[in-house]
N, C-alpha and C positions, 0 to 999 in steps of 0.2 A: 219903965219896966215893961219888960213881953211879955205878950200872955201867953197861957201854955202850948195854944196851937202852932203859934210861930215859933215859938223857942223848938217843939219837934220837926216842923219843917225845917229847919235852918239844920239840924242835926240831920235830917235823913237827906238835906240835899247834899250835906258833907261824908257822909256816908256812902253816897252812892258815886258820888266824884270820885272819893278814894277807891272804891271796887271795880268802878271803869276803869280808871288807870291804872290798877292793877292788872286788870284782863288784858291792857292795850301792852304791859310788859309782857305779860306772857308770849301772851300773841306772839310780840316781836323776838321773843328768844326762841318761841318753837320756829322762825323764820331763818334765822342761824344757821339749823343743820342746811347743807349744800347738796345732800338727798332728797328722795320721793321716794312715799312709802313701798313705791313697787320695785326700788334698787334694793332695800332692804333681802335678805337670805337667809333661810330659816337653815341651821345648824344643818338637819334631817337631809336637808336638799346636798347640801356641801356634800356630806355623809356619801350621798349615792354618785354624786359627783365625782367622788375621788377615786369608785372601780373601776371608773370610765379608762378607757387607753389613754394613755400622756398625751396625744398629737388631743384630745379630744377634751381634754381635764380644761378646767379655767385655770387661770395665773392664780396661785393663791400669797397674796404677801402679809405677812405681818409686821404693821408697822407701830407696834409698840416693843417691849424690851425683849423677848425672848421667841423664836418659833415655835410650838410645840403641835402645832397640826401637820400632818406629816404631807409631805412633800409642800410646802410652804416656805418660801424666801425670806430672810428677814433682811428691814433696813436699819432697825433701830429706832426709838421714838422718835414720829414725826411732827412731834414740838418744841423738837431740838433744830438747829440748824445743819448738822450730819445728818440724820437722817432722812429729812426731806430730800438735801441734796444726795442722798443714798437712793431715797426714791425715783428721783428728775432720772437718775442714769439708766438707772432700771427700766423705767418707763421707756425713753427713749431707744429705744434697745425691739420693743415689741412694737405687735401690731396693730393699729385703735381698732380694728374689730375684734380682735380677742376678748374675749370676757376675762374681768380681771376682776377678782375678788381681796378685800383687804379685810384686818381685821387687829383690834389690841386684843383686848377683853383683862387690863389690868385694874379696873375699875368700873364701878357702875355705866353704864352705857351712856347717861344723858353727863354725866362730869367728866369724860373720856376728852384728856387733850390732843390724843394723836391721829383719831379718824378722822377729825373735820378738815385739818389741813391737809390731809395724804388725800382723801376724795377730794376736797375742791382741788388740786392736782389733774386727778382724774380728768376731773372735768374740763381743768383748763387745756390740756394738753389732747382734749378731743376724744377719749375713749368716747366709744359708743356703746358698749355694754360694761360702764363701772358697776358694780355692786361689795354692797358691805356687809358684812357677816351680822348678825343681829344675835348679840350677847349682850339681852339687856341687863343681866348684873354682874358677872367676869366669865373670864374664859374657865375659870375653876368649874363653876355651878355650871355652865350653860355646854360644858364642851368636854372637859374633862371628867366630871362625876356622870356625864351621862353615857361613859365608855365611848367616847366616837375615836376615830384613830390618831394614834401622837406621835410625831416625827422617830420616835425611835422603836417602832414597831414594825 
């Protein structure tokens, strides 16, 4: 029989094994996104970006189901096989120093299946100033309730 000091050691060593390895999964999923928090693009910023002259505006594409940020390209979602290869042509088309912004916002931002492949895109294909629109809960809440401008304005 254990006495009771052992029998809590053998529990908190099992407890703390479990909680490392949880931390070491996190870890590794917040390792997933293929951004740095400084590609990230607060709405605000886009916002003033878009009075900008067109030679002067960044690419903006939306690569989940619908555009509604105005002057914004759409491919279609990029966890589809269309529309990534909607993106590749796109892409290939411009210039890798363009600033090229992407963005879904069909869903919470960290569950979001179409930015992670349209940016590592980005990246694979060399842009130098990829960034992604930061709608960390949809494009409803983060872009459209807060009046910023919609393709049909």
């Amino acid at each position: 029989m254990r006495s009771i000091p052992e029998f809590f050691h053998w529990r908190s060593f099992l407890l703390l094994s479990l909680l490392s390895s949880g931390m070491a999964l996190t870890g590794s999923a917040q390792q997933k996104d293929p951004w740095q928090v400084n590609q990230l693009l607060d709405p605000s910023v886009l916002v003033q970006q878009l009075n900008l002259p067109e030679s002067q505006r960044p690419v903006v594409i939306d690569v989940g189901p619908a555009g509604v940020i105005r002057y914004s390209e759409v491919t279609g979602p990029t966890h589809e096989k269309d529309g990534l290869k909607n993106l590749a042509q796109m892409l290939q088309k411009m210039q890798k120093e363009k600033e090229v912004v992407i963005y879904c916002g069909c869903c919470p931002f960290d569950k979001c299946p179409n930015v992670r492949p349209a940016f590592k895109m980005l990246l694979d294909m060399g842009f130098k100033d990829p960034r992604l629109l930061n709608l960390p809960h949809n494009l409803k809440a983060d872009w459209i309730d807060q009046g910023y401008p919609l393709a049909d304005q």
